[in-house]
N, C-alpha and C positions, 0 to 999 in steps of 0.2 A: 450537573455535569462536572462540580467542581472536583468529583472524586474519580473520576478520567485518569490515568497515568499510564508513563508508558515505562517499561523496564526490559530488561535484557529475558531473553528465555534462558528460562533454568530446563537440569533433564527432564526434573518432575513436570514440565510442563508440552512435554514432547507428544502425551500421549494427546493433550488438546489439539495440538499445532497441528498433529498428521490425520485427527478424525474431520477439523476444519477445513484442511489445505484436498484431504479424499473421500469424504462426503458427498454425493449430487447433493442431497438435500439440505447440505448445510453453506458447501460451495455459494449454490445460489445460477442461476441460467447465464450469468457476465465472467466464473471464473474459473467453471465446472471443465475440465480438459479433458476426461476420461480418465481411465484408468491409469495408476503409473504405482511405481515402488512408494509405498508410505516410510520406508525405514532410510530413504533418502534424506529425511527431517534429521532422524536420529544421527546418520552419517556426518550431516553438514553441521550440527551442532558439535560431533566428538572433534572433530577438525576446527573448529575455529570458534566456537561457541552460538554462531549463526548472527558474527559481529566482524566479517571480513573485511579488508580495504578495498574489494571492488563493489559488496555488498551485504547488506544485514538486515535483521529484521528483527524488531521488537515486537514484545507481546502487546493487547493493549486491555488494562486491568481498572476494572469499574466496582465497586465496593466490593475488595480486597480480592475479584475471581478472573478472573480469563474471560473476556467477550468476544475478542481478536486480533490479529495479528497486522502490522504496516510494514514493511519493507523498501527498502533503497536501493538502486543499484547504480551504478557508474555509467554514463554514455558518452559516447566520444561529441566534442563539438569540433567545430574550427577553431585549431590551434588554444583549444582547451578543452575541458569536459563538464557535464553538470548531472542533477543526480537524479533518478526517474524514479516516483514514488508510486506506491501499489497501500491498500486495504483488503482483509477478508475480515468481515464482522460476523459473526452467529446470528441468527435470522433475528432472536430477540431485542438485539440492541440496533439494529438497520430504525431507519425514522425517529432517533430518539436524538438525532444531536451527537451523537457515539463518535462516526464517521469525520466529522466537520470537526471537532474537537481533538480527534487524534492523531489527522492529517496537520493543522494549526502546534500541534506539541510535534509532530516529527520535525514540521520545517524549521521551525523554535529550535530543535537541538542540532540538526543539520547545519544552521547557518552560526550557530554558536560553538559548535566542534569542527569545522569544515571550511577550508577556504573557499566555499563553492560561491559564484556569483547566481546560478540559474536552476531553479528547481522544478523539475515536470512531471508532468500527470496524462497520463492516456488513458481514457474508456470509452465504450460500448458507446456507439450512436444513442444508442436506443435507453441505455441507461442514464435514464433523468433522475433519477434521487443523487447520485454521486456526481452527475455534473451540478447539482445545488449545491451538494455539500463541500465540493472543489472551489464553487464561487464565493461561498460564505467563510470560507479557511484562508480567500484573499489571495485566488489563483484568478489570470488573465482566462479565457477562451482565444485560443490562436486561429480554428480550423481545425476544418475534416480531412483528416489522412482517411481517402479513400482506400477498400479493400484492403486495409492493415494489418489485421489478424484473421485467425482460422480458427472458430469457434462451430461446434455445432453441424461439421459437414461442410460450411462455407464460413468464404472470406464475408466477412466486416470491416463497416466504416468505423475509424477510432474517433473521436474527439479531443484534442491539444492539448491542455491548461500549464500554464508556467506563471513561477513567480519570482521576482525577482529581489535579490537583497535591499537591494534599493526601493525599492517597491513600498507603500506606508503600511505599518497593518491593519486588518480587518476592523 
């Protein structure tokens, strides 16, 4: 997994980004939203390179190709803000370590470009590989935000994880 990285999306990489992000089959049953504009990718990268100050997302590139993408965004806290992290991975790098390794380099750059003191993670109740690989990246479990998202026709429960700067590593 030493050869994990993570770097900024290029154009050339646009055409990955929108068959991963509107895919079902590639999506996966935790990210798959329905249909929506694919060239929305393309938009948000001519606009800011898809490296914004309220949020961005890097590719994340395993012997020198594209297996998936992590993303940040800004959420408001009490009298500060912290940054909530997301993965989509290609089916073939899910269970290999992929995930846990490229959440661990987002917060790595996060906390090293970023005055942020608190970093989070929400998913799928029911998604037990990414609550391992959230635990192994040396994120807390806080709790079940009941009925939190709309996936699938119904609301779901999300599950917590935060980590903090302070916090030792993994």
């Amino acid at each position: 997994m030493d050869d994990l990285v993570l770097r900024p999306v290029a154009e050339g990489d646009l055409a990955f980004v929108e068959r991963l992000r509107t895919d079902p089959e590639l999506a996966g049953p935790f990210l798959w939203e329905g249909w929506s504009d694919p060239r929305r990718f393309r938009r948000r990268w001519e606009s800011d390179g898809m490296l914004g100050e309220e949020n961005g997302n890097l590719l994340v590139v395993r012997g020198g190709g594209p297996v998936g993408l992590v993303s940040y965004r800004r959420v408001a806290a009490f009298r500060t803000w912290c940054w909530s992290i997301g993965i989509s991975l290609m089916p073939q790098a899910r269970g290999s370590g992929a995930g846990t390794r490229a959440q661990r380099l987002l917060v790595e750059y996060l906390f090293a470009h970023t005055p942020v003191h608190r970093i989070q993670a929400e998913t799928d109740a029911a998604n037990i590989a990414e609550q391992r690989a959230l635990e192994k990246a040396g994120f807390t479990r806080e709790g079940v935000m009941r009925g939190y998202s709309f996936l699938g026709g119904r609301y779901r429960d999300e599950v917590l994880y935060s980590v903090l700067r302070t916090d030792p590593p993994p």
